[in-house]
C-alpha positions as a Markdown table, in Angstrom:
| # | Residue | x | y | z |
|---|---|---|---|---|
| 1 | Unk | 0.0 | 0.0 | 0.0 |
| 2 | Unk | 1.1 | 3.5 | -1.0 |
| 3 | Unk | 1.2 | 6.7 | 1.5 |
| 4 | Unk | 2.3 | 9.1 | -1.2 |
| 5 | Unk | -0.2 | 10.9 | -2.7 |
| 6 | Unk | 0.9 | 12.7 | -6.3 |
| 7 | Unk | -0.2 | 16.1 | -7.1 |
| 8 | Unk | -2.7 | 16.2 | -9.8 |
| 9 | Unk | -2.2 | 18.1 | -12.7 |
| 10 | Unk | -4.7 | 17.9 | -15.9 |
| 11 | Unk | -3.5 | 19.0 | -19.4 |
| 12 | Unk | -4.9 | 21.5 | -20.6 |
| 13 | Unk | -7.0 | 18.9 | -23.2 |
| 14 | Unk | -7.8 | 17.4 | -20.4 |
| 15 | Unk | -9.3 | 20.1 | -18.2 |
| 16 | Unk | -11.2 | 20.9 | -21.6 |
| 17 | Unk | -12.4 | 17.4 | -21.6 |
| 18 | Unk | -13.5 | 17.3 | -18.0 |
| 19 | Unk | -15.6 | 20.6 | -18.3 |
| 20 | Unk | -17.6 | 19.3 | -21.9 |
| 21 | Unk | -18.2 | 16.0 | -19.8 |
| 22 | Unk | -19.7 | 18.1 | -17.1 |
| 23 | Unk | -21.8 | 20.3 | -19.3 |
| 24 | Unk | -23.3 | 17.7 | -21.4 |
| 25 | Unk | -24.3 | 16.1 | -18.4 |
| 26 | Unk | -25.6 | 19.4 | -16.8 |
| 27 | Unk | -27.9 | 19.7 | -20.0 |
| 28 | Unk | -28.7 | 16.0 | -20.8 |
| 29 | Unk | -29.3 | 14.8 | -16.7 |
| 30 | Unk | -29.4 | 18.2 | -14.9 |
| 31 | Unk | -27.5 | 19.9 | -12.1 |
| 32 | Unk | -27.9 | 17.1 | -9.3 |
| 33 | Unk | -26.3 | 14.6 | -12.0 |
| 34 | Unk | -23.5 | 16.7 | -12.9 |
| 35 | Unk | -22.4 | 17.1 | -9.6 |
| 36 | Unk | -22.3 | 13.4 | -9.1 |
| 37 | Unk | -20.4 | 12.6 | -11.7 |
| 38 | Unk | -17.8 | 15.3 | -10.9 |
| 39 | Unk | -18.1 | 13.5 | -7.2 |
| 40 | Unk | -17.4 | 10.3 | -9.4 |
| 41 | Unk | -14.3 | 12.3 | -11.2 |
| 42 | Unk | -13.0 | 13.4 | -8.0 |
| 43 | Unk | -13.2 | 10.5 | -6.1 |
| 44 | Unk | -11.5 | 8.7 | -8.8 |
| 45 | Unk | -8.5 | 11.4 | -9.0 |
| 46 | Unk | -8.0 | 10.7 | -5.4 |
| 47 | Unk | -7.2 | 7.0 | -5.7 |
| 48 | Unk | -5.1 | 7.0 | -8.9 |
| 49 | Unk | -3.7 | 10.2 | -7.1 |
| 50 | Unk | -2.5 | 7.6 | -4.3 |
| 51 | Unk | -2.1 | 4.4 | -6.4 |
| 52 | Unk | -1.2 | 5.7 | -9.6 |
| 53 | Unk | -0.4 | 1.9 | -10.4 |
| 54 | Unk | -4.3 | 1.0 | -10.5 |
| 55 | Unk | -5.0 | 1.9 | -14.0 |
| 56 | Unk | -3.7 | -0.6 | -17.1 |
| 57 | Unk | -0.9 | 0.3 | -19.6 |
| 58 | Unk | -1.6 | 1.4 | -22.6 |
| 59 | Unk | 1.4 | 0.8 | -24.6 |
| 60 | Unk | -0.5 | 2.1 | -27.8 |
| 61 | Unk | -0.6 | 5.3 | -27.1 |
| 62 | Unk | 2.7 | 5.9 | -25.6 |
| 63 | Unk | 5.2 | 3.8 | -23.1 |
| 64 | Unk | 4.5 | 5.3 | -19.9 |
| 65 | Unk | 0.4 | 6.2 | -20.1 |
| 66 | Unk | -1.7 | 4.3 | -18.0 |
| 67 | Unk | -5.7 | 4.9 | -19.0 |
| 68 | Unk | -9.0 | 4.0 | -15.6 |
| 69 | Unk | -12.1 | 3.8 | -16.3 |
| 70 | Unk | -14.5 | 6.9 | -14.7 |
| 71 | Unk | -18.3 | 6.2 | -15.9 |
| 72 | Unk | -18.8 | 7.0 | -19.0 |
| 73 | Unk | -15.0 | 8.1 | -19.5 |
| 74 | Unk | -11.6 | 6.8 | -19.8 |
| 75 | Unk | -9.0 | 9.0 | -17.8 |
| 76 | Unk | -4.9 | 9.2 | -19.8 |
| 77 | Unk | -2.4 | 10.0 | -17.6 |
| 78 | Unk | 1.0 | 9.2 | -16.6 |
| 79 | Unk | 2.9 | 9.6 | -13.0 |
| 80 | Unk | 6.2 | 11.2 | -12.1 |
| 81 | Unk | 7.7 | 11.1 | -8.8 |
| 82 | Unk | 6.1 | 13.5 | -7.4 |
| 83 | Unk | 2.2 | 14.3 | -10.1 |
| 84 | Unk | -0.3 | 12.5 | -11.4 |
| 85 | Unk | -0.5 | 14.2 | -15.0 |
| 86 | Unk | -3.7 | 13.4 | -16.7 |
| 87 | Unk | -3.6 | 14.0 | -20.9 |
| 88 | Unk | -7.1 | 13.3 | -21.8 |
| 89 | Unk | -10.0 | 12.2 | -20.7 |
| 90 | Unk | -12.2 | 10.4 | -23.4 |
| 91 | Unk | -16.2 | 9.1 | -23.8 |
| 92 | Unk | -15.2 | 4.9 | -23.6 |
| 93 | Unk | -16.7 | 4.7 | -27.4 |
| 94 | Unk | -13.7 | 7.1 | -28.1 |
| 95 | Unk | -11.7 | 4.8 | -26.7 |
| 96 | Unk | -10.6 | 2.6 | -29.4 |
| 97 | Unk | -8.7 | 0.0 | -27.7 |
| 98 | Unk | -11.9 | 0.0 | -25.0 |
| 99 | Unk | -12.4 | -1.0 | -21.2 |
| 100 | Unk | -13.8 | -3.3 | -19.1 |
């Protein structure tokens, strides 16, 4: 068990992805909904924050990306000593290579 916990850090792309996440949910489910799934996001952030190790490689898109699984999403990101840095976060039918 890890007691480190990264600093996160989203890419710019991804920070843009996170916010058109949140408003299509906003404007498809509503306000309650939105909130719950940035809970969801958050919560999720937190653990790979602290086990950055709990998300599967994803050699195709580059040698040290790992991609986790966040409702309807799929999470990139890599981890330095020290930050989690996430690079995109995609809708899983983006997602070419897919998720459990």
């Amino acid at each position: 068990m890890s007691s480190r916990r990264l600093r996160l850090v989203l890419a710019p792309e991804a920070d843009r992805n996170l916010r058109d996440a949140l408003m299509f949910s906003e404007q498809r489910w509503g306000k309650a909904q939105q909130r719950a799934y940035l809970r969801l996001f958050s919560d999720a952030f937190a653990k790979l924050r602290r086990f950055p190790e709990l998300g599967r490689p994803r050699t195709e898109v580059g040698t040290a990306v790992r991609s986790h699984r966040v409702g309807q999403h799929v999470v990139f990101y890599g981890a330095t000593e020290t930050e989690l840095v996430v690079s995109r976060i995609v809708h899983v039918r983006r997602d070419v290579d897919g998720e459990p």
